[in-house]
N, C-alpha and C positions, 0 to 999 in steps of 0.2 A: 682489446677494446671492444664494446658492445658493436653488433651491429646495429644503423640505425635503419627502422621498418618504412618510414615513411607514413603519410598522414592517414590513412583510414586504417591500416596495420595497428594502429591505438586506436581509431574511431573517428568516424567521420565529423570533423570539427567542422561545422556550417557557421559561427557566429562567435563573435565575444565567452568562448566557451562555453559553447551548446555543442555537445558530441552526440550523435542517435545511438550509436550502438563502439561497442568495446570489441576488438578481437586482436588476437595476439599469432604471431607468428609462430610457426609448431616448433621450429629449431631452436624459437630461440626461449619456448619455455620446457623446450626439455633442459637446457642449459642453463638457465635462472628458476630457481625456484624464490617462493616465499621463505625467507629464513627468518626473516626479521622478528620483533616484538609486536604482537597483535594483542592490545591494550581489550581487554573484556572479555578475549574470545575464551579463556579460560574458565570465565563464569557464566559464560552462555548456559550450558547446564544444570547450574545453580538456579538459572533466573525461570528456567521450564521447569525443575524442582517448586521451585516456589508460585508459579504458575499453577502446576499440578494442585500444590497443597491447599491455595486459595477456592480450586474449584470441590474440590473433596469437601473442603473445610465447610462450603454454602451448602451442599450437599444434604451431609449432616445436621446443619441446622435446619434445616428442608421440614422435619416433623414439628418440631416449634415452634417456627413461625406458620406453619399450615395451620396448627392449633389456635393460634393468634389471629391468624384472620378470619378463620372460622366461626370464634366468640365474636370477632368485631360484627362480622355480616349476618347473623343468624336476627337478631331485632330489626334487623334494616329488610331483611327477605320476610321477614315475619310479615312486616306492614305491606310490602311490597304483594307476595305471593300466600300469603298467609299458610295455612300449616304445610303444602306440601315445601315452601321453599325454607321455613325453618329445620325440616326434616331432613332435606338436602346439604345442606350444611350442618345437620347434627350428624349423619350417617358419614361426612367424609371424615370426622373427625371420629367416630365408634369405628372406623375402618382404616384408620391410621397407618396398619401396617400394610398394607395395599395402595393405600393413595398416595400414601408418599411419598413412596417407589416411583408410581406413575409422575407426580407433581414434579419430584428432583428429576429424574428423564426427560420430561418435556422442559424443565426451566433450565439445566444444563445445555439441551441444545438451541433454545432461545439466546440464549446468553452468548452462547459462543457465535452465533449468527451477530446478534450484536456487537459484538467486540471485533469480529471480521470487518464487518462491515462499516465499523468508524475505525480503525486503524488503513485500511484501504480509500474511504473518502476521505482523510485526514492524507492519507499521499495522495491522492490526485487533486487536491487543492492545495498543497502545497509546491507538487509541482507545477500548477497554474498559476501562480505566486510568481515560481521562480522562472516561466518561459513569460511572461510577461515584462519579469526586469531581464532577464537575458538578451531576447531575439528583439532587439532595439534597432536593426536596419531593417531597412524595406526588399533587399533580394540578397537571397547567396546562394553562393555559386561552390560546389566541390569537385572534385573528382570523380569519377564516376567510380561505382564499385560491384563486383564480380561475384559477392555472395553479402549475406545478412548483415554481414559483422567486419567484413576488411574492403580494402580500398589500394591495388597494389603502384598507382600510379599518381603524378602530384600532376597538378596543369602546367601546362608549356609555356613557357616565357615570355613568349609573343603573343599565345591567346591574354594572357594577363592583361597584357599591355594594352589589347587591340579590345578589350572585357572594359576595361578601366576607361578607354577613352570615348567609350560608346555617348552619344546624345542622351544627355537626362542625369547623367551621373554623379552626384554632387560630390559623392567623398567617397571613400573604400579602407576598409580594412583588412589588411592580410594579414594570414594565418599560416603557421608551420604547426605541423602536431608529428613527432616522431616519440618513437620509444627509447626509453635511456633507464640505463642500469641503474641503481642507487643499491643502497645497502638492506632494504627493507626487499626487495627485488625490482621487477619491470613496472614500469612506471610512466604514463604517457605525459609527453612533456608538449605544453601550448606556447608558441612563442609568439607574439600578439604586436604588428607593426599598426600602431595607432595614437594619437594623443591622448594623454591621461587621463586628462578628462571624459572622452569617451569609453575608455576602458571603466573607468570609476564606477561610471552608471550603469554598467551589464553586473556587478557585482555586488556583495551582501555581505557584510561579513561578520562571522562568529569572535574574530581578536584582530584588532586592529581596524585599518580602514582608512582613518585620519590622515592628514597631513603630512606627518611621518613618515606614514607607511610609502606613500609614492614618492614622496623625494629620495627616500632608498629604495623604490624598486625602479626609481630615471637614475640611480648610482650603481646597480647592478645584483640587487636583494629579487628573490623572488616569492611568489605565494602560491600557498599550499590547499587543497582542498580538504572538506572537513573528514571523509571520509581518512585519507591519507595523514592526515593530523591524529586521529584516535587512535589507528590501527601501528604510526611507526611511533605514538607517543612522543612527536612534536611539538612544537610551539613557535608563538611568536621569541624573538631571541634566535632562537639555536639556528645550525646549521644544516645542510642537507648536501652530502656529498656526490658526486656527479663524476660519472666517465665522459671526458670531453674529447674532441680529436685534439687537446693541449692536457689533457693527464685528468686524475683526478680533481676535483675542483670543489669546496665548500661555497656554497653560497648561503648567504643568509635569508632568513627565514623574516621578513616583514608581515606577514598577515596569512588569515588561514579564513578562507571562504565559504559561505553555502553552495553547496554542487552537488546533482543527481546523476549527474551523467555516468558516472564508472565506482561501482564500491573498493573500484581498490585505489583510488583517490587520482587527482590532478597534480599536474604541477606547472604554473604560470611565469613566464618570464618577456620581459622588453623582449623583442627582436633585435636592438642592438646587442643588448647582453649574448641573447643564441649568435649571434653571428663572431662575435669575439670569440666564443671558446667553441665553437663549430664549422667547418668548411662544409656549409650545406645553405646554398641561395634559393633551393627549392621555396615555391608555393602551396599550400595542400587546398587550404580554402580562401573564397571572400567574403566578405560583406559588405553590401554595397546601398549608397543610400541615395533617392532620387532626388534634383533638387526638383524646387518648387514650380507647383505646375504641371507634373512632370506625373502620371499614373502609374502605380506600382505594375500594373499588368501591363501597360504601354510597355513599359521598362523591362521589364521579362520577355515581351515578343523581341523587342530589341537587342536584345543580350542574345535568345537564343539565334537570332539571324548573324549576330557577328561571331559568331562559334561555329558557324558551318556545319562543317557536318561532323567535328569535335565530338566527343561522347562526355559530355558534363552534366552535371546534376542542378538546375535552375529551377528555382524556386522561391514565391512570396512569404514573407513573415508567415503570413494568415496560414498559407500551404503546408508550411512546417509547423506551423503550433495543432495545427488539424490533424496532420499525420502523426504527429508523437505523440498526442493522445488518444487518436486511434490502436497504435501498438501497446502503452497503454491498457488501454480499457480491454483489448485481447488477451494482453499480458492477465490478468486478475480474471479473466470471465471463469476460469476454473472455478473461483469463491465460491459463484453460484450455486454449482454442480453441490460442491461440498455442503455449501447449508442446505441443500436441498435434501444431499442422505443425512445431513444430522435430523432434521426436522421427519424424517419418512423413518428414523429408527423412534427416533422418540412418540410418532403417532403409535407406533406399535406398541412399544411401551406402555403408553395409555389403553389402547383396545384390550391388551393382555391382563392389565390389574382390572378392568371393567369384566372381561368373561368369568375371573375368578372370583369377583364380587359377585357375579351373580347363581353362579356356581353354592355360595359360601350362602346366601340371603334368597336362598330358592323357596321356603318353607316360611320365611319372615314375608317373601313379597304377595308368596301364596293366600297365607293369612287376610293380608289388606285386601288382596283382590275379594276374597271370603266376606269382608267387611263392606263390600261396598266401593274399592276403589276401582277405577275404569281406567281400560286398557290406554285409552288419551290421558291420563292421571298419569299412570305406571310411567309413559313417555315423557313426561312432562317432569316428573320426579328425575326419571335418568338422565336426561337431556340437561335438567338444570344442575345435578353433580357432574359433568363432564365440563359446562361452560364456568362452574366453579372451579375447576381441576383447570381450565386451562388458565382465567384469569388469576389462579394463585401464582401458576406457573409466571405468568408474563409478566406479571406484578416484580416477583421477586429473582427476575430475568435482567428487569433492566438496571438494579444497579450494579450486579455480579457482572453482567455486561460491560458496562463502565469501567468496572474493576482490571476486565482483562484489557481494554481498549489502552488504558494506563499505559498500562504492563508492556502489553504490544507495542506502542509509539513510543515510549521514553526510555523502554529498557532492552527489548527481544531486537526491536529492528536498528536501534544502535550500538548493541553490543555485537547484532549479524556484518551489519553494514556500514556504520560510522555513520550514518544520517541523521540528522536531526528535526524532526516534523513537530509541523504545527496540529495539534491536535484541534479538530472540526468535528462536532456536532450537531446531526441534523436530525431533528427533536421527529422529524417523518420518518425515519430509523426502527425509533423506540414505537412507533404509533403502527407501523408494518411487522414488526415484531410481535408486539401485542396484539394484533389480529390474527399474525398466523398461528399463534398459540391458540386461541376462540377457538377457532375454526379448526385447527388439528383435531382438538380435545372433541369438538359435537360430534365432528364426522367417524371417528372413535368410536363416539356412543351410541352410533344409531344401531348398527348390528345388535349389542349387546340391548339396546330398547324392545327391538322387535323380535328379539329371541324371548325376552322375559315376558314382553305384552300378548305371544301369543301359546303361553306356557299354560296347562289346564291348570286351575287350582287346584280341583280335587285332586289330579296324579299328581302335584308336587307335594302336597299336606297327607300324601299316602307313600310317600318316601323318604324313609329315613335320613 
């Protein structure tokens, strides 16, 4: 029979299943592994195949549409800048096999900036979403815990009791979270002593929900998280089989929920139901709600003075929704780093097709200078190919952008993790994007300005 770990042993469950963090006992995953059926992870592969092909594919069309917009903007620069800026956009497009290069570099790593960066604000407003219907009481209370990820002790009995009867406290719900075998492997299981109706309101759900579903989960049916729904290939209907301290146990399967808390999914049940097929009275957490009148911080200093010198973990809604997306916004600040060298390879990119243009058009710029044109001209000609280089770039960044953003929310991160997110677009994304492309592409050009503006014409028209 499984051992059971106890509540932060699966993760510190603070609320109507809100866990911060997942951690698993070493024994007991050397001795359960994943066997099960993981629904997609077999086309994970496929989906960065087809990822890959998308970005190649924009790549390639990269000289085509460079061409494209080059005929569009050359009458509109004409009127604007008159001949040096018609010349500017006639010369990227006589230079094609050099710009292009640079344009697909720079719009490839625009793109992937963009696509990073709405698949990550699309999860952290999704999970603002979801800790807004979750963290529905005003204080909870856990166990206290010894490292990032485990929790090796439940709260005492009496603190419970002496927690619960504290001034101010209008209702409570308690919480068991241990780990339990199933067939797919370990698996944290919530067992939630609360009226249905308040359970109802902390949850969302992908199947079921309705009426139904909690009249069979007050007859002994429990619910499954989305993540654990994809990966054991689940549903509403089926069964889920259970090591109990009374044997194996099918319970049915009533509804299958939106949850962030663990990718390797949840599993929800009455507390009566845990108590019937479990000899375990343990508490792991609470959640406790002030009645009226009564301030949520008033209520916190209270709670921590009737816990003595207790080692628990006491905390406001507000204190938990701040610190989980604090870890959070840590979690992802890598992104940063990352579009930072895609955008510092692709400025290179650019500077490199600009030195060999000018390398290649040493004896052409010569010429003009020979004609009449002035070194302010020459900078002015260069500076306006590179801000054209970059705005072709950002132009056709952002719906390739979009493309991957898709990809990433609907296909990459729920075939990784069984989640399902709300795709967010925020149009200041695309508009910071497109500027950093500008800006890449000039500062780019200025070397290659000032090397051609101070180049003699007669030694460049006297060299082959």
């Amino acid at each position: 029979m499984a051992r059971r770990l106890g509540a932060s042993d699966a993760g510190a469950e603070v609320s109507e299943g809100v866990g911060l963090s997942v951690g698993y006992d070493g024994d007991l995953l050397t001795s359960l592994q994943w066997t099960g059926p993981i629904s997609g992870a077999a086309s994970l592969p496929l989906a960065y195949g087809g990822l890959f092909v998308i970005v190649i594919g924009a790549a390639l069309l990269t000289p085509l549409l460079t061409v494209g917009l080059m005929r569009l903007a050359r009458p509109a620069l004409g009127a604007a800048f008159g001949l040096l800026g018609r010349m500017a956009a006639r010369d990227i497009e006589a230079t094609l096999s050099r710009t292009a290069v640079a344009v697909a570099a720079l719009m490839i790593a625009i793109s992937v900036t963009i696509g990073v960066g709405i698949m990550v604000g699309s999860f952290r407003q999704t999970v603002i979403a979801w800790l807004d219907q979750t963290l529905v009481a005003d204080v909870y209370v856990a166990a206290p815990s010894n490292s990032a990820n485990r929790v090796d002790t439940t709260i005492d009995p009496g603190l419970v009791a002496d927690l619960v009867a504290v001034e101010g406290v209008a209702a409570v719900t308690r919480l068991r979270n241990v780990q339990v075998a199933t067939p797919s492997g370990p698996t944290t299981l919530v067992a939630v002593d609360a009226p249905v109706e308040r359970v109802r309101r902390a949850l969302r759900f992908r199947d079921g929900g309705g009426d139904a579903t909690w009249a069979a989960w007050a007859s002994g049916a429990i619910l499954i998280s989305e993540p654990l729904a994809y990966r054991a290939g689940l549903g509403v209907g089926d069964t889920l089989t259970l090591r109990t301290d009374r044997g194996p146990r099918a319970f049915p399967i009533a509804g299958v929920y939106y949850d962030y808390t663990s990718d390797r999914g949840l599993i929800r049940m009455a507390y009566a139901t845990y108590r019937a097929s479990w000899d375990d009275p343990a508490i792991s957490s609470l959640a406790l709600y002030a009645a009226d009148g009564t301030g949520v911080d008033e209520l916190v200093a209270r709670l921590r003075a009737a816990a003595g010198g207790a080692e628990l973990a006491i905390g406001s809604n507000r204190a938990l929704r701040e610190g989980t997306l604090a870890i959070f916004d840590r979690t992802f600040a890598i992104t940063a780093v990352l579009q930072l060298l895609a955008t510092i390879v692709a400025f290179i990119g650019v500077l490199s097709a600009l030195m060999a243009l000018q390398l290649e058009r040493a004896r052409e710029l010569a010429m003009l200078r020979a004609n009449g044109l002035t070194p302010g001209q020459l900078w002015g000609l260069v500076l306006a190919q590179t801000s054209l280089i970059g705005l072709t770039a950002g132009l056709l960044a952002a719906p390739l952008g979009l493309a991957l953003a898709v990809i990433l929310v609907y296909v990459i991160n729920r075939r990784s993790f069984g989640w399902t997110l709300e795709l967010s677009l925020d149009p200041a994304l695309f508009a910071q994007a497109l500027a950093v492309a500008l800006v890449a592409a000039i500062i780019a050009g200025i070397y290659p300005a000032l090397k051609m503006s101070r180049t003699s014409p007669a030694l460049a028209l006297r060299e082959d």
